[in-house]
C-alpha positions in Angstrom: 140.2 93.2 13.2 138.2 91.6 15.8 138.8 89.1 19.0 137.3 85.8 19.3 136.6 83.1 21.6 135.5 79.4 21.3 135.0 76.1 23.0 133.9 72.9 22.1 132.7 69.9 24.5 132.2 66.7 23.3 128.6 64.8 25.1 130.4 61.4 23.6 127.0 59.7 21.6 124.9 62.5 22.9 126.5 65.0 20.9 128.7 67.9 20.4 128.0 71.2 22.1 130.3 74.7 21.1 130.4 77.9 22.0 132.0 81.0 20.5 132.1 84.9 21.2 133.0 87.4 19.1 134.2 91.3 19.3 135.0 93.8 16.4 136.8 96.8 15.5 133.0 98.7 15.6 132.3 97.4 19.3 129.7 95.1 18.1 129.5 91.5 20.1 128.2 88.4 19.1 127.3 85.1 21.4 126.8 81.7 19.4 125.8 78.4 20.9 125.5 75.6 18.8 124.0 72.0 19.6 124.5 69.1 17.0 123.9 65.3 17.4 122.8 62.6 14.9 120.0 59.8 15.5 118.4 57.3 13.5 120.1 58.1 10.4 119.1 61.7 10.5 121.4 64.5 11.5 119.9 67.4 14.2 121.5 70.8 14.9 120.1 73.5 17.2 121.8 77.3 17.6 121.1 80.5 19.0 123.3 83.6 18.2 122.5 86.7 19.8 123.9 89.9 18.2 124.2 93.6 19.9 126.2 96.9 19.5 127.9 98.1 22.7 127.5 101.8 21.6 125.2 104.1 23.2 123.0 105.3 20.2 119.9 106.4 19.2 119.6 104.3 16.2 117.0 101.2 17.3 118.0 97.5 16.3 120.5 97.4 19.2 120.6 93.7 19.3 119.1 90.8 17.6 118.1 87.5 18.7 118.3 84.3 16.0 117.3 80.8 16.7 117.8 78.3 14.0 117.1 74.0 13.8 117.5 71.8 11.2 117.7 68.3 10.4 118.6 66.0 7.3 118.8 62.4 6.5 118.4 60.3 4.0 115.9 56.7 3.3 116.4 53.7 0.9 120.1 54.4 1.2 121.5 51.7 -1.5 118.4 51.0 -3.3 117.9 52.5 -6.7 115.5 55.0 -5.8 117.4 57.0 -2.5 115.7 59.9 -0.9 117.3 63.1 0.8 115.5 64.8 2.5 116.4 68.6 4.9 114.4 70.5 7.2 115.2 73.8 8.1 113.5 76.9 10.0 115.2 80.2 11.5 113.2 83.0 13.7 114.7 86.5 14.6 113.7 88.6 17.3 114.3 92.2 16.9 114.7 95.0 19.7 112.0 96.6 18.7 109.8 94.0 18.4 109.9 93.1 14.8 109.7 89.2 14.2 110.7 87.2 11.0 110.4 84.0 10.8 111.5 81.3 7.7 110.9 77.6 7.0 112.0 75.2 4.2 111.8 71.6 3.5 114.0 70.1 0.6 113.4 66.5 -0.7 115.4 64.8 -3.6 114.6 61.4 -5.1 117.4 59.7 -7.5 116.1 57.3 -10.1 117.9 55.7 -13.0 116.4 58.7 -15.3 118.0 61.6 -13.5 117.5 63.6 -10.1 114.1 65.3 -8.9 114.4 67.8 -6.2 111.7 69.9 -4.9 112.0 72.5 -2.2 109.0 74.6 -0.5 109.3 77.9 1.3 107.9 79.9 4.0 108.6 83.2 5.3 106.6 85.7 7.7 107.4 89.2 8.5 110.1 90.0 5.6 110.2 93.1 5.0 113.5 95.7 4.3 114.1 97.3 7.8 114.4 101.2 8.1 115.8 102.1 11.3 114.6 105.4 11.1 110.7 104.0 11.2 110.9 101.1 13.5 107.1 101.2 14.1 106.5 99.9 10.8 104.2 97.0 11.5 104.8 93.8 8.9 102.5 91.1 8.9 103.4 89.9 5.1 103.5 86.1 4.7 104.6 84.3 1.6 104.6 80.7 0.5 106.5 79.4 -2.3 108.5 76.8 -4.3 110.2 75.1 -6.9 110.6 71.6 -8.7 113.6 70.8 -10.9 114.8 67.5 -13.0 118.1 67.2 -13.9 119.7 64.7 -16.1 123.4 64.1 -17.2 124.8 62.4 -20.5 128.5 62.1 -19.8 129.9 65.8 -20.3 126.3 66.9 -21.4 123.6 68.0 -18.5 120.3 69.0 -19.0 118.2 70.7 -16.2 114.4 71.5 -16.6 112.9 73.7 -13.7 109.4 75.4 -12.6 108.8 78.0 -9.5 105.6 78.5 -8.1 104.0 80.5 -5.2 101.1 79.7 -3.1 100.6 82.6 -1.6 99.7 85.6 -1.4 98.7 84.4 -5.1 98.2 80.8 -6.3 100.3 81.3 -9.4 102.9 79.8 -11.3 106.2 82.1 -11.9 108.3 80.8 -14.1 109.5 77.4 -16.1 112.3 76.5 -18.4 115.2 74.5 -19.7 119.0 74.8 -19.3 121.6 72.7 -21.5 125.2 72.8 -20.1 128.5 71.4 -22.0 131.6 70.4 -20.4 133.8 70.7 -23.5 137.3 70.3 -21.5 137.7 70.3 -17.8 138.5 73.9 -17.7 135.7 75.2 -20.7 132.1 74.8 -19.9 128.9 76.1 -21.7 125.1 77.0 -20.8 122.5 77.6 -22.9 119.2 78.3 -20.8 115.4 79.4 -21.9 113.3 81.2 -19.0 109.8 82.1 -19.5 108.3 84.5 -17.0 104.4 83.4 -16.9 103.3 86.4 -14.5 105.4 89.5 -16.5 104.6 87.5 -20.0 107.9 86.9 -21.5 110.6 84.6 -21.9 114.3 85.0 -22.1 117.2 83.0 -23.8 120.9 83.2 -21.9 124.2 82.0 -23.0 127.0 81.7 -21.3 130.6 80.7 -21.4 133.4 80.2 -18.7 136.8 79.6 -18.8 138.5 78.3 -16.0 142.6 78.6 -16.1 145.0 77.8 -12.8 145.7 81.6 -13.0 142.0 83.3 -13.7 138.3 82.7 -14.9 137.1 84.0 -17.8 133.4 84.4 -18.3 131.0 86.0 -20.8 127.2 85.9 -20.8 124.7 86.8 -23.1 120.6 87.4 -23.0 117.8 88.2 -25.5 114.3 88.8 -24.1 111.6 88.9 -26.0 110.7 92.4 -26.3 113.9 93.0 -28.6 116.1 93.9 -25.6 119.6 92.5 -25.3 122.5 92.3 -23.4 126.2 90.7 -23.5 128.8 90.7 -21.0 132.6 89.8 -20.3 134.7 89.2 -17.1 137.5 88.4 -16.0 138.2 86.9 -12.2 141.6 86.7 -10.7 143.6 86.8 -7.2 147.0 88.0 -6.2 148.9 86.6 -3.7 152.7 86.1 -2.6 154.6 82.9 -3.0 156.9 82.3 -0.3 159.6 80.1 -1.9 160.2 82.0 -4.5 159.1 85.3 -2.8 157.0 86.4 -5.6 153.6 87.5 -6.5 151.1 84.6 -8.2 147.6 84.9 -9.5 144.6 82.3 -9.2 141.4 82.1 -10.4 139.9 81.3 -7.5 139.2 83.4 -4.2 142.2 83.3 -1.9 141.7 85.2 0.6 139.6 83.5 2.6 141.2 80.4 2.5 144.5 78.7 2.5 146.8 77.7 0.4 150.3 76.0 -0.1 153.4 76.2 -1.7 155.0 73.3 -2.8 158.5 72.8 -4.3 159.6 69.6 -6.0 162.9 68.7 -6.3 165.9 65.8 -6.9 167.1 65.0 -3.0 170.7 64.2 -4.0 171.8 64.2 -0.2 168.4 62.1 0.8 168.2 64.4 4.0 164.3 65.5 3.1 165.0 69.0 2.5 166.1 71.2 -0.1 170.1 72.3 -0.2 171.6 74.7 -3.1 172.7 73.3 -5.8 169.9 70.3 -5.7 168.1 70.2 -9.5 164.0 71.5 -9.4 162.2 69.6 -11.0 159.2 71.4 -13.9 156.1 70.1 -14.7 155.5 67.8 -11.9 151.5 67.4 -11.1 151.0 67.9 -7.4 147.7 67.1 -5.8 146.1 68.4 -2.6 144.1 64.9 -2.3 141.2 65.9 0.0 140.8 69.3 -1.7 140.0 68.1 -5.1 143.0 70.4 -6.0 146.5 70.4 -8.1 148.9 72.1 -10.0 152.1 71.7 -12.0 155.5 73.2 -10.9 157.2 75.7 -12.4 160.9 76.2 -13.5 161.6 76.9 -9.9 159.9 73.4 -9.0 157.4 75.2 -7.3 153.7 74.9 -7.4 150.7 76.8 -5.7 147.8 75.2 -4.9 144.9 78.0 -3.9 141.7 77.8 -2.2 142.1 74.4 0.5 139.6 74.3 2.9 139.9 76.0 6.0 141.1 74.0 9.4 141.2 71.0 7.3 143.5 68.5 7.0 145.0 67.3 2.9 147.4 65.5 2.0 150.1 67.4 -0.3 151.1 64.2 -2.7 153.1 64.1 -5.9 151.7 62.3 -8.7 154.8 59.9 -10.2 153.4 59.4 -13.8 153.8 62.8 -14.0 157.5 63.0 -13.2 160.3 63.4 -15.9 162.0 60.0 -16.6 160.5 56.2 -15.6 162.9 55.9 -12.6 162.1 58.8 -10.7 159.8 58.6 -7.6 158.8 60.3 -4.4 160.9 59.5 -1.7 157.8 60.0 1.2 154.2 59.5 0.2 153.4 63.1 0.8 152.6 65.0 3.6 149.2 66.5 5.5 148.4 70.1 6.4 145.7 71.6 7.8 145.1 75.3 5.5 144.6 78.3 7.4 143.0 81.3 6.4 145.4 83.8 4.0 148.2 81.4 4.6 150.1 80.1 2.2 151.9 76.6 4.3 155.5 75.7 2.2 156.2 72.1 1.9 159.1 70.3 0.4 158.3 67.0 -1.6 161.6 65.4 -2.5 162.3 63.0 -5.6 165.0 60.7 -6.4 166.3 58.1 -9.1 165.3 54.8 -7.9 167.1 51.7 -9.0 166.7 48.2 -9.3 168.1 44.6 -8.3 168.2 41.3 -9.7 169.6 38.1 -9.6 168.8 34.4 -9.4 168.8 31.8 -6.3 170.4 28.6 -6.5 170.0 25.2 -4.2 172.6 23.2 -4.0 170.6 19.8 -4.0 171.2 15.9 -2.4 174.2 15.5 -5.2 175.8 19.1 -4.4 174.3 20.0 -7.9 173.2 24.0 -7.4 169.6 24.2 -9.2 167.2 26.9 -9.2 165.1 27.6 -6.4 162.0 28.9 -7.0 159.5 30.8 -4.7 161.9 32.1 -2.0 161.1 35.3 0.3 164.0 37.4 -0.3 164.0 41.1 1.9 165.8 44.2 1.2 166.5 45.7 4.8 167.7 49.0 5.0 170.7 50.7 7.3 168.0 51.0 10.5 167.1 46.8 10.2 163.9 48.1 8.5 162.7 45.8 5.4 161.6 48.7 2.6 160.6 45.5 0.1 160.0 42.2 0.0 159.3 39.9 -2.9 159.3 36.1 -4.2 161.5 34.1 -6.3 159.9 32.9 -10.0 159.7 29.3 -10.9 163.2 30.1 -12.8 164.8 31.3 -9.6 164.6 35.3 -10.9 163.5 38.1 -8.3 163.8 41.4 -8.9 163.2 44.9 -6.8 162.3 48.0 -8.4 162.0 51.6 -7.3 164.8 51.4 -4.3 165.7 54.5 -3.1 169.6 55.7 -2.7 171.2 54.1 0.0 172.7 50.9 1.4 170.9 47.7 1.6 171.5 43.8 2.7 169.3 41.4 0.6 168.3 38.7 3.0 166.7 35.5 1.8 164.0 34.7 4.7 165.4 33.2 7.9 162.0 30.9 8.3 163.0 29.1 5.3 166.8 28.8 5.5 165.5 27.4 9.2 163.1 25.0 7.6 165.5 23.6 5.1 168.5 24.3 7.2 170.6 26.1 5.2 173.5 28.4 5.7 172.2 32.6 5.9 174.2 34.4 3.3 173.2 37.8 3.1 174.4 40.4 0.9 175.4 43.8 0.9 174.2 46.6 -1.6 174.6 50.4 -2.2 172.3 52.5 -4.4 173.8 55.9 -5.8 171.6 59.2 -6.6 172.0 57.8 -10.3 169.5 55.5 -10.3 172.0 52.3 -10.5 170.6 48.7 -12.2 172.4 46.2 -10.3 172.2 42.7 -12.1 173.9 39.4 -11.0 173.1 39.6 -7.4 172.9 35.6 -7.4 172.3 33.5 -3.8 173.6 29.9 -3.8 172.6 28.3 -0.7 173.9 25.3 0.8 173.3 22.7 4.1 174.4 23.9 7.3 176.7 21.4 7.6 177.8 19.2 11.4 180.0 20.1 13.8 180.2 18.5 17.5 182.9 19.5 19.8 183.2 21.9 23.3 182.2 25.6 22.7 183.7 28.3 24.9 180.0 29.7 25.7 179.8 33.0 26.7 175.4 32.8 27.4 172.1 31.7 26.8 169.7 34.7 25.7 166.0 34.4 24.7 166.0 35.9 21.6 168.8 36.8 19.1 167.7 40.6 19.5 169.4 40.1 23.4 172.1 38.2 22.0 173.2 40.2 19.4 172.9 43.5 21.9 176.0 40.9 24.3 178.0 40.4 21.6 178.1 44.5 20.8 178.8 45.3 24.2 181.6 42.2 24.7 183.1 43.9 21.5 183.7 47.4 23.2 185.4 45.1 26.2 187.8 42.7 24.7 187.8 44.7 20.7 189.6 42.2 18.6 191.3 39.7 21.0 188.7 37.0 20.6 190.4 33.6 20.4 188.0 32.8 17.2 185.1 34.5 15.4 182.3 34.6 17.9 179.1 32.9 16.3 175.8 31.3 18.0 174.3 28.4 18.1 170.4 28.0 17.8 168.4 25.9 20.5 164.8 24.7 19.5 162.7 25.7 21.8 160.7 22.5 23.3 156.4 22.4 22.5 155.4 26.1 22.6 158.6 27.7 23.9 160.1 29.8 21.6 163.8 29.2 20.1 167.0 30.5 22.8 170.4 31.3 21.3 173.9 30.3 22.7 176.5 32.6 21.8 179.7 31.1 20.9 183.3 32.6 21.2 185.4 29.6 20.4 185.1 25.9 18.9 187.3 22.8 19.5 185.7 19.8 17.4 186.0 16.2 19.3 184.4 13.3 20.7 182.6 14.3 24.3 185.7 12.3 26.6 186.9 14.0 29.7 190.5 15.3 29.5 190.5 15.1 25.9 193.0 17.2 23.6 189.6 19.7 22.6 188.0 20.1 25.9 191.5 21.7 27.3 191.3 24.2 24.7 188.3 25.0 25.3 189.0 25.5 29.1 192.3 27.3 28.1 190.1 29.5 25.8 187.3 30.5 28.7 190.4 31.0 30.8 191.9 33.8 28.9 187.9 35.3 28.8 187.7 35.4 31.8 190.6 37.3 32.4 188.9 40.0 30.4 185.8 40.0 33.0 184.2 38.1 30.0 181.7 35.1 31.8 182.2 31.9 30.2 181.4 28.5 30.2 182.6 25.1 28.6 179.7 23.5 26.9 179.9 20.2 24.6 177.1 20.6 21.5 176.2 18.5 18.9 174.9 21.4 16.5 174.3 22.4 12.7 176.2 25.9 11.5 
């Protein structure tokens, strides 16, 4: 158990400054301040921790003071020969006066032919602390490091490797060889040769590891060459509890100090995003967490754990469909994103459903009134909420087709751009898919001229866009219900230069020639009359107009 507390402030391009304090169960405190920024390519970070116990003992080594800085980068980023490169040193100050101090600088060069890396050491004043002889005085100083060359052939990697110290003795320590296999992507093998140059010996290891969703299994073997031997086996595994399906679940990788999630896949009959009794589970489904580089398949429950997600990270929980049961099954969201937390397992729910599919053919009714096919036409499926979930093209036959639609009702819409550009009559179409997963063929559009009308229209408005218009006509509805003299309708006006199109909305029509007193302009003062009644606004308007 212990109490923290932490705060971060952002310096914008200067950098990003934290600070965090920390109190356990054994009345030991800890301060850390911690300074990162990034310039020229090359990444800095600067910290300072200071550690003490807030007991009154006798026992030296009361607090410690450790300052660390680093910085990495890379050169010849994109060219065929990139260099990495990290430098790194740490000092700590003891209360009674002992010093260490470490430095190391790593450099890797990728070629074609594999990857170099060397790394060189130092360290000052490392010695094993005794608290009960704190005047020990240690002056020790050692220099050291290592080169390695590794080299990979599709599931085959080689390594070769060499350490060497500098000082206290110019000497080198050791050199050899390792050969690893990737057999399947859970059963690897190393074979590796050592040779110790200052103890005169070399050593052959083998070992083998295999990695299940519920444990690791490893064995490893060594013969040196005095005669000696040794072989080993074991087994890795964690427990933890599954919330879903409030039971226990082994992993073969740490858990406890990460997160994890359990996820349950299942048929959303209902489409309300959640799971309801009586919905079918749905086995062997792969889940992914896609930032993690983790997945799992689900079990006869439909559940799946996925173990060992990075800490205060966000990853996105996704269902892969080719691994679904069936060609017509599919995820009804794309997934969803948690951020893991320490020895918590998060539950998400990923629903599935049948999807379905819709086809038909689009005819044009051409100069003749002959209906021929009408190729390369926008058509829309628009959903309960006005939202278009797909959108696709006629063929050159006149065929279009929509795949994967969820359950639910639909309107197909042919786009209003071109029915405007060709003036032709809207005809849209209503559609409802079941939880089944229904094919619905024959859904044919045959599309003719708008044809001409002139006459006096009982006009209830003019209204910007047909958003506003269509908002009137709901709200007239609630006033006068059914009693319109005719079907209302609306008539569009093309906007003049840049202005945009306005809509006239129409309750009733009277066709005729535009003469004063005629037979069709009574009627349509007659009709406005009886709207206005209602506390309906209305005007007599004479339009020459397309419907």
């Amino acid at each position: 158990e212990f109490y923290s507390l932490g705060a971060n402030a952002s310096l914008g391009r200067y950098g990003l400054f934290s600070a965090r304090y920390l109190l356990d169960v054994d009345l030991r405190q800890s301060a850390d301040f911690l300074y990162r920024t990034r310039a020229f390519n090359t990444s800095y970070n600067f910290g300072f921790r200071r550690t003490e116990s807030l007991l009154d003992t006798a026992i030296p080594d009361q607090y410690t003071d450790q300052y660390t800085a680093s910085m990495s980068g890379s050169l010849f980023r994109g060219s065929r020969t990139p260099i990495s490169y990290q430098n790194s040193w740490q000092r700590i100050d003891r209360d009674t006066g002992l010093t260490t101090q470490q430095a190391q600088n790593i450099l890797g060069l990728g070629t074609p032919f594999g990857y170099l890396t060397h790394n060189i050491n130092w360290e000052k004043g490392l010695i094993e602390f005794d608290p009960f002889n704190p005047n020990v005085d240690s002056n020790n100083e050692y220099l050291y490091g290592g080169l390695q060359y590794r080299k990979g052939f599709g599931r085959v990697h080689t390594r070769l490797f060499g350490n060497y110290s500098i000082r206290p003795v110019k000497q080198t320590e050791s050199y050899g060889g390792a050969l690893n296999i990737n057999w399947t992507n859970n059963f690897n093998s190393e074979l590796r040769y050592s040779r110790f140059v200052r103890d005169d010996y070399y050593q052959l290891n083998l070992g083998l590891n295999w990695r299940k969703d519920a444990f690791t299994l490893s064995t490893n073997a060594g013969y040196k060459e005095d005669g000696s031997w040794y072989a080993g086996l074991g087994l890795r595994f964690s427990i933890g509890y599954e919330p879903q399906q409030g039971s226990l679940f082994t992993s073969g990788r740490p858990i406890a100090q990460s997160g994890g999630a359990s996820v349950r896949v299942f048929e959303d009959l209902n489409m309300n995003q959640r799971w309801d009794e009586g919905e079918p589970l749905i086995e062997g489904a792969k889940v992914k967490a896609v930032q993690a580089f983790r997945e799992a398949e689900t079990n006869k429950s439909g559940v799946a754990v996925i173990s060992s997600l990075y800490n205060n990270t966000l990853t996105d929980i996704v269902v892969d469909q080719t691994s679904l049961d069936g060609p017509y099954m599919i995820t009804t969201i794309p997934g969803k994103a948690i951020k893991a937390r320490k020895g918590y397992i998060e539950q998400v729910e990923l629903p599935v459903v049948k999807a379905g599919e819709l086809e038909g053919i689009i005819y044009l009714h051409n100069d003749k009134g002959e209906a021929e096919v009408a190729p390369y036409v926008a058509v829309k499926l628009v959903d309960q909420n006005n939202k278009v979930v797909a959108a696709t093209r006629s063929e050159f036959d006149g065929y279009y087709l929509f795949t994967e639609v969820k359950p639910g009702r639909y309107q197909v819409k042919i786009d209003q751009a071109y029915l405007d550009r060709r003036e032709l009559k809207p005809t849209d179409k209503h559609v409802e898919f079941s939880h089944q997963g229904d094919i619905i063929e024959g859904m044919d559009f045959v599309l003719k001229p708008l044809e001409q009308a002139t006459g006096y229209v009982a006009a209830a408005g003019y209204f910007d866009t047909a958003e506003m218009l269509k908002l009137y006509y709901h709200i007239l509805r609630k006033r006068a219900g059914e009693h319109f003299v005719q079907t209302p309708f609306y008539i569009r006006q093309p906007g003049q230069s840049s202005q945009k199109d306005g809509y006239i909305l129409g309750l009733a029509y009277f066709p005729g020639q535009q003469l004063l007193g005629s037979e069709a302009e009574k009627q349509a003062h007659q009709a406005c009359a009886n709207l206005v009644q209602q506390q309906i606004r209305c005007d007599v308007q004479y339009h020459d107009f397309k419907y």
